[in-house]
C-alpha angles and dihedrals in degrees: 000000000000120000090263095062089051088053110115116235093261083066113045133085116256101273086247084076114094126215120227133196106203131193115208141145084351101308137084123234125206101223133182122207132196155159139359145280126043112001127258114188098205111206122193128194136220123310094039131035135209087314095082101068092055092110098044087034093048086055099038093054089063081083105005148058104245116196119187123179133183108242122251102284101010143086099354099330107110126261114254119193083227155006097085091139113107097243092053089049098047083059091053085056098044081057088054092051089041099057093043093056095243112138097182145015147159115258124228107192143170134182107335096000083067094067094044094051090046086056096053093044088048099051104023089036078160104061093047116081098172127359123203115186118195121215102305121102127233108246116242084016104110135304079018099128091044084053102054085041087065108106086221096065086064091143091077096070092039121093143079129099099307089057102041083060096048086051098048112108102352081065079128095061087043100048090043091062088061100040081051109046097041093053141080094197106040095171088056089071090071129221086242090067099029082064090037091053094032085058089047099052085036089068108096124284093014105109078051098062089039097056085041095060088056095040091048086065099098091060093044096064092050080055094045084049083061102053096042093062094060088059139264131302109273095191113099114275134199120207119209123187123172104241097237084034129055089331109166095359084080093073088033088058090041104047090054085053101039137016107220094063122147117183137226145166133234097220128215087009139098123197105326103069109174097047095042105037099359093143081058098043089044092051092049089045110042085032079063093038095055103040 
């Protein structure tokens, strides 16, 4: 029985979803796919997976397509030695969109999941109708050095071999400092998902890509550079930031990287926006959507 099948109802996709396996640039991304109309690629970060997104996604497919992946190394996606820059990433989800027959999308995006996205709307501008990117900043856009500077954000400096074994088997104590110190409302990320992800980032190989997609930062914002100097996004782009969390840096991070950014605020809510607030991030994002 695979961990999906375990999942309780609260944390499974409507059974009009489909699950996809799909092989592409030598991984293979669990995707879910559902729904019908224009098409919205979903991204989580670290700390959760694809899951995340089941309320927002189960109310967007009444009138998109609604595609979410779990990102290269983490929640059932397999787990690559490799690949964990965002560049890398963003072709493993042009290969998603690619074998689905879907040629563009808006993108709906937190945490990690903002960086990946950001790479796909930089170097494939055509493919990205909207971007909304959700309370995690783009590394090398912005007040980006002042951010990893930030004692806080400890977990970037934190990986390799020595670390992978003090994780192992202890990946709950590990994840719960996160749920809890990003949040405003810790009791809102609920002991039914903190088991669900736990059991997810407790699969082989999985605190290793975790720790990859972080490592993998410094990177990142070479890449970002790049893409900076060929100029900003020009698609229309919704800055969200959780209200105790990133806030208004969100749009000040976005408007140095694209020039269409409205702003908005996750209210009563840190860093983990769907299970804290996820009635107010679903209004913001499906009210832009649907504009």
């Amino acid at each position: 029985m695979s961990l999906s099948d375990r999942s309780t109802s609260s944390i499974s996709f409507p059974p009009t979803f489909e699950t996809h396996e799909i092989e592409t640039n030598g991984v293979t991304i669990h995707t879910r796919v559902g729904g019908k109309g224009p098409a919205v690629v979903m991204l989580h970060g670290f700390g959760t997976t694809g899951d995340m997104w089941i309320a927002m996604a189960s109310i967007l497919a009444t009138d998109h397509t609604v595609i979410v992946p779990d990102l290269r190394g983490l929640g059932l996606s397999s787990k690559a030695s490799g690949g964990y820059d965002k560049k890398t990433q963003s072709e493993d989800v042009a290969g998603v969109m690619d074998a689905l027959g879907v040629s563009i999308a808006d993108f709906v995006t937190h945490d990690i999941g903002n960086m990946v996205g950001y790479a796909v709307a930089a170097t494939s501008p055509e493919r990205v109708t909207r971007f909304i990117p959700i309370d995690a900043p783009l590394p090398g856009v912005g007040p980006w050095e002042q951010i990893v500077q930030d004692p806080r954000m400890w977990q970037f400096g934190f990986g390799g071999h020595d670390m992978e074994r003090l994780v192992s088997g202890r990946e709950r104590i590990y994840l719960d400092r996160f749920w809890n110190e990003f949040s405003l409302h810790p009791e809102r990320f609920d002991e039914a998902k903190r088991q669900h992800y736990a059991a997810l980032y407790a699969m082989p190989g999985a605190i290793r890509a975790g720790f990859a997609q972080f490592a993998a930062f410094e990177q990142d914002a070479l890449d970002s550079k790049t893409y900076l100097a060929k100029g900003k996004l020009s698609m229309p782009v919704l800055a969200i930031g959780g209200e105790a969390a990133f806030g208004t840096m969100m749009a000040t991070v976005m408007r140095v990287a694209a020039t269409d950014v409205q702003e908005a605020i996750v209210p009563d809510s840190g860093h983990w926006i769907m299970e804290e607030n996820a009635v107010a991030t679903t209004k913001l994002v499906t009210d832009f959507l649907r504009s």
